[in-house]
Structures are given as structure tokens and as C-alpha cells.
N, C-alpha and C positions, 0 to 999 in steps of 0.2 A: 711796438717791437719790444720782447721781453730783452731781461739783462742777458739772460741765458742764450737767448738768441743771435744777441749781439756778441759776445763774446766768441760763439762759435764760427759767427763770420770773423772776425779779429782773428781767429787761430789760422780759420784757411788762407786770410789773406796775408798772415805773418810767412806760412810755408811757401808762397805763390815765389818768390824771387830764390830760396834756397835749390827748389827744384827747375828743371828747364823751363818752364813758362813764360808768359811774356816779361817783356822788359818792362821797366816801367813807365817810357815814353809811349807804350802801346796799351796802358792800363787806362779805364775809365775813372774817373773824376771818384766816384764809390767806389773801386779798388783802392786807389790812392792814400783816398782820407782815411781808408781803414788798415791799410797797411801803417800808417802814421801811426794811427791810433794804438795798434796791437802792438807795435813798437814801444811806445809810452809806456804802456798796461806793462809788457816786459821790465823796461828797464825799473819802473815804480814798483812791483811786484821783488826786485832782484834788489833793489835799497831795503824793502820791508823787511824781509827776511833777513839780511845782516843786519840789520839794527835790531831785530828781536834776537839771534843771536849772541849777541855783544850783552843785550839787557839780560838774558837770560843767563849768562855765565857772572856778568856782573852780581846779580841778584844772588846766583849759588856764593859767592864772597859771602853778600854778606850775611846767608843763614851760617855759613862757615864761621866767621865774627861768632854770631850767638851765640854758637856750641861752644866757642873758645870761654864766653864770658859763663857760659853756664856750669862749664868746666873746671874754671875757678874756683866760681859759686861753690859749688863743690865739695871742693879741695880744702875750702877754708875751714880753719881751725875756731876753736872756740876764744880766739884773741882776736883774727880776723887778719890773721897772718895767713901765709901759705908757703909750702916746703915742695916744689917739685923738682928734688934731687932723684929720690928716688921712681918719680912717677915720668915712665918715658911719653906717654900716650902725651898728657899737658904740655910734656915739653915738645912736642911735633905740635901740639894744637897750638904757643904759642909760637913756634916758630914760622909754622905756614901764617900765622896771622901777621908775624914782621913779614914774611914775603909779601902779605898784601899792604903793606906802609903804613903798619901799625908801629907806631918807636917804642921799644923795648930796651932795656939794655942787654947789652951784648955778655951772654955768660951768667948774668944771673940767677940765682934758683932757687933764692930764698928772699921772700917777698914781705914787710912787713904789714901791716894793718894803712898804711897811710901808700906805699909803694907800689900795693896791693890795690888800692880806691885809684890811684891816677893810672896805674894799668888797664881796669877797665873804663876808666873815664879814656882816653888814649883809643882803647877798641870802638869805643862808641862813638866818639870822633870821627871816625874813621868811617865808621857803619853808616853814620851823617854826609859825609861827604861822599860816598855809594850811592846814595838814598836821593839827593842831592843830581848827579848824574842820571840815575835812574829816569828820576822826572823830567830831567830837561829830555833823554832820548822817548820817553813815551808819549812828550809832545812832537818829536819828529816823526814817530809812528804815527800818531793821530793824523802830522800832517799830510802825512806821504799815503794814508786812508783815505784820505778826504780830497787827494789830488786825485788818488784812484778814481774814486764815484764821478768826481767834473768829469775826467774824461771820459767814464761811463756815458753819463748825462752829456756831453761836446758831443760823442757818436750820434748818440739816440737824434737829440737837435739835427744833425746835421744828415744823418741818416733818411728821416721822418720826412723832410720836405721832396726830399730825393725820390723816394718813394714815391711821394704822393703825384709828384709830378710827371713821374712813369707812368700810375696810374692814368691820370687825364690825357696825357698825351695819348697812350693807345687804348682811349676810351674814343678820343680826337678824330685816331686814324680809323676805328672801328665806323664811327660814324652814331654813336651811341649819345 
């Protein structure tokens, strides 16, 4: 039995209780485990998706970070200072970058060559510690993937014998 196959019983048997149909004290032992099943595949399917979410806005942080540090970059003077009084753009790029818990000081706009190195050192901190989360939720992806497929592979297992035993049985009654 293909995945595809399986899955499209999982659909029908997830609908079987929203609509009037039987109860599930009147559902067969294969109803049952697949109604289980397609339940599971939902609710791991509905983790996946929020965690890609969440990584996915995370991630926008921190190319947002970059542009701030590349924006500096920039900005700098031939001391390796930076002056952004008059440049409002820098000054929204650092400030959405303190929104994301980058420590800035408060007010500042004139930045020296050393004030200036721990600012971006501060961004990249930060970007670290994104980067950091990043990987711990791409291993709960990975996992919440790889629970998926068990339960893929749980059906097919438990699926396959069921069948098979359908099979013999009204091979039994046939007389075959």
C-alpha cells in the first residue's frame, strides 16, 4: 500500500465522525486505527507548520540584523566612526534592531570607531543567539518529520497484516 494511498484513507477516516456516520463503537478495528492515525498526521502536521512559522520570522530577524550591520558598514567614515543624526533610514535600522534585543544606547547618534566595533559586535551577538534557537527548532522539525513517517510506516504495518488477512480469509470462504 502506497503512502499516497494511505493517506487518502487517513483523510476519509479523519471526515467519518464530523459527518453523521457511524459511531465509533460501530467502526471496524481498520476504521479505528486509521481514524487514530489521521488524527496524529493532523495534529503533527499542525506542530510542523507553527514551528516553520516561528523559524521562518525568526530567520527574517536576523537577515534584518545583517542589513543593520551592513548599513553601518556603510555609513562608516574614513576613521570608522559613524554619524547617524542626520540619516533617518540607520536610525529605524538600529532601532528595529534594539526591538529585537540588540542593547544600543538609548539616544545615541554619534558613534565612535571603538562604540561603533561593540555595536556591531552587540548585533552579531544577537544574530548568535537567533541562529542558536534557529537550530534547536529545526531539530524539533526534523523531529516532528520523522514522527510523521513512524506514523506513516505504524499504518502501512498495521494496515498490511489486516489486509492480508482479509485476503485469506475470503479466499477461506471462497473455497480457494
Amino acid at each position: 500500500m502506497s503512502e499516497a494511498s494511505i493517506n487518502q484513507i487517513l483523510t476519509k477516516a479523519a471526515k467519518a465522525p464530523e459527518e453523521t456516520g457511524p459511531k465509533p463503537e460501530d467502526m471496524s478495528l481498520e476504521s479505528l486505527i486509521l481514524l487514530i492515525n489521521a488524527e496524529r498526521l493532523k495534529n503533527l502536521q499542525t506542530k510542523t507548520e507553527t514551528e516553520f512559522d516561528a523559524l521562518r520570522a525568526r530567520q527574517q530577524n536576523v537577515a534584518d540584523l545583517h542589513d543593520v550591520i551592513k548599513a553601518i558598514n556603510t555609513a562608516t567614515d574614513k576613521n570608522g566612526a559613524i554619524d547617524i543624526t542626520n540619516d533617518t533610514n540607520l536610525q529605524n535600522l538600529i532601532e528595529n534592531a534594539k526591538n529585537l534585543g540588540v542593547d544600543v544606547k538609548e539616544g545615541q547618534m554619534v558613534f565612535n570607531k571603538d562604540e561603533k566595533d561593540r555595536l556591531i559586535e552587540n548585533i552579531r551577538m544577537t544574530v548568535e543567539d537567533l541562529n542558536v534557537q534557529n537550530d534547536m527548532q529545526l531539530q524539533t522539525i526534523s523531529r516532528l518529520t520523522n514522527e510523521r513517517y513512524e506514523s506513516y510506516q505504524l499504518a502501512r504495518s498495521i494496515l498490511k497484516p489486516l489486509q492480508d488477512a482479509k485476503t485469506t480469509l475470503a479466499k477461506a470462504l471462497r473455497g480457494a
